[in-house]
C-alpha positions, 0 to 999 in steps of 0.5 A: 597958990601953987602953978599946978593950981593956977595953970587950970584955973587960968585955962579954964576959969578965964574963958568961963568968966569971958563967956559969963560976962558976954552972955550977961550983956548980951542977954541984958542989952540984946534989943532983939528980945522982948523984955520978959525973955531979957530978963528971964535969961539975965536971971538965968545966968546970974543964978546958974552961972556955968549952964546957963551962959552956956545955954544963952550961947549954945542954943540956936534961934537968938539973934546975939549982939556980938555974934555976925 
């Protein structure tokens, strides 16, 4: 692997996984939900990786575990 191929892979790819990864266990432990809607966002970003963990983050009106 080339610097030119792991420096964007690094910048971007990290974060995205970081994100990936706290909107699954937020969305899969998150006791503010009702069970339907933890599993419907768990399916979510499971089959839409990149939206959907950007949606379960980005848009307002969820109570999430790790954001004060």
């Amino acid at each position: 692997m080339s610097v030119e191929t792991a420096i964007p892979l690094i910048l971007i790819g990290f974060p995205a996984l970081v994100i990936w990864l706290w909107a699954l266990v937020d969305a899969a432990r998150n006791p503010a939900m009702s069970t339907a809607k933890r599993v419907a966002w768990f399916v979510a970003v499971i089959v839409l990786p990149g939206v959907g963990a950007l949606l379960y983050v980005g848009l307002p009106g969820r109570k999430r575990l790790l954001v004060h």
